[in-house]
N, C-alpha and C positions, 0 to 999 in steps of 0.2 A: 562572643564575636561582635565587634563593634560595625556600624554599617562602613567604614573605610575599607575594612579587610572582607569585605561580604562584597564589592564593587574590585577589589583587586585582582589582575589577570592572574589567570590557573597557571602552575609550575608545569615544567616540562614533561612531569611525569602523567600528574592528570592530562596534559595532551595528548601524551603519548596514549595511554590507556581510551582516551576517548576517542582517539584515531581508532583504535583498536576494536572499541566496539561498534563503530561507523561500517571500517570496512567488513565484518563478521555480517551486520546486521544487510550490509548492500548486498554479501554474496548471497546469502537467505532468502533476500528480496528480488535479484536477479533469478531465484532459479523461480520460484513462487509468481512473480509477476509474468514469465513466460511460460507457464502453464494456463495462467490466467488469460493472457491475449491470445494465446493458441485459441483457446476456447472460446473466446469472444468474435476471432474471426473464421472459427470453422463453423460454428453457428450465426454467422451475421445476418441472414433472412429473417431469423427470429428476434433479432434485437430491431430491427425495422419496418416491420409490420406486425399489425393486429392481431392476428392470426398466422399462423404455419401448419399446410399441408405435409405431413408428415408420412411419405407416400411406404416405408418400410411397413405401416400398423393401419393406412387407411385412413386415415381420422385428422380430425383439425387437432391442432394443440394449442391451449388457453392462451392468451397475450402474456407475452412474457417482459417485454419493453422495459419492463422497471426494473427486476432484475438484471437486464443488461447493461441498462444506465448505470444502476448503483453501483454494480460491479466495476463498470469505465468510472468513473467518481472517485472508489475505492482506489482503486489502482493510480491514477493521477496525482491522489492525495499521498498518499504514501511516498509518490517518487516527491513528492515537493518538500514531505518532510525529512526524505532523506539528506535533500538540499540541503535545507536547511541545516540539519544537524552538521554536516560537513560541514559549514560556514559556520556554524558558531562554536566548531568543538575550542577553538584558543580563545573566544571571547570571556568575560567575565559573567557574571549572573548565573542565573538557572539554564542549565543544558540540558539534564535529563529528561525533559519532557518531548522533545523535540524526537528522540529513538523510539521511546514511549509513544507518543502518536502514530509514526510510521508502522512500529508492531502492532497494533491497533487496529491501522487502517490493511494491513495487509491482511491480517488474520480475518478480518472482515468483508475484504474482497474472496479471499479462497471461501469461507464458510457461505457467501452468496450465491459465486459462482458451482458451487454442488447441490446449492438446493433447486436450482432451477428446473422445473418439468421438464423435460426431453425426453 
């Protein structure tokens, strides 16, 4: 493969196909990212303060703030690189990192938001 054909726009199949895993990858993301802000805003006392009274058990429970953030972080980033991908699925160059990221960062958001003490 010479660099002219390595810079040449993708055929309409590869578009198509990469439509294809854009939208697959968004409806995954959609149900995954909305479990994710459920949980961010039904516990949002915890993601904004030091501490939480957690009046069901008595007790304070540890700062949690970083996992909340990362988790908002996670989730952010994911939706940017879904962006992205959509916008670059007809361009030329490397595409597949752009899904790759988003998987990534989603998988990364759910595996946060389950560890968190509660």
């Amino acid at each position: 493969m010479t660099a002219d054909q390595d810079h040449a726009a993708p055929s309409s199949t590869t578009v198509a196909s990469r439509t294809g895993v854009c939208i697959v990858l968004s409806l995954a993301a959609a149900v995954i990212l909305f479990m994710v802000a459920f949980a961010l805003l039904m516990f949002a006392p915890q993601a904004t303060s030091t501490r939480y009274w957690d009046a069901d058990f008595g007790r304070y429970l540890p700062d949690t703030r970083v996992w909340w953030w990362s988790t908002a972080a996670s989730s952010l980033l994911t939706i940017g690189f879904l962006v992205v991908s959509f916008r670059r699925r007809s361009q030329p160059g490397r595409w597949w990192i752009w899904p790759l990221s988003a998987t990534a960062f989603m998988i990364t958001a759910l595996l946060i938001v389950n560890r968190v003490p509660v």
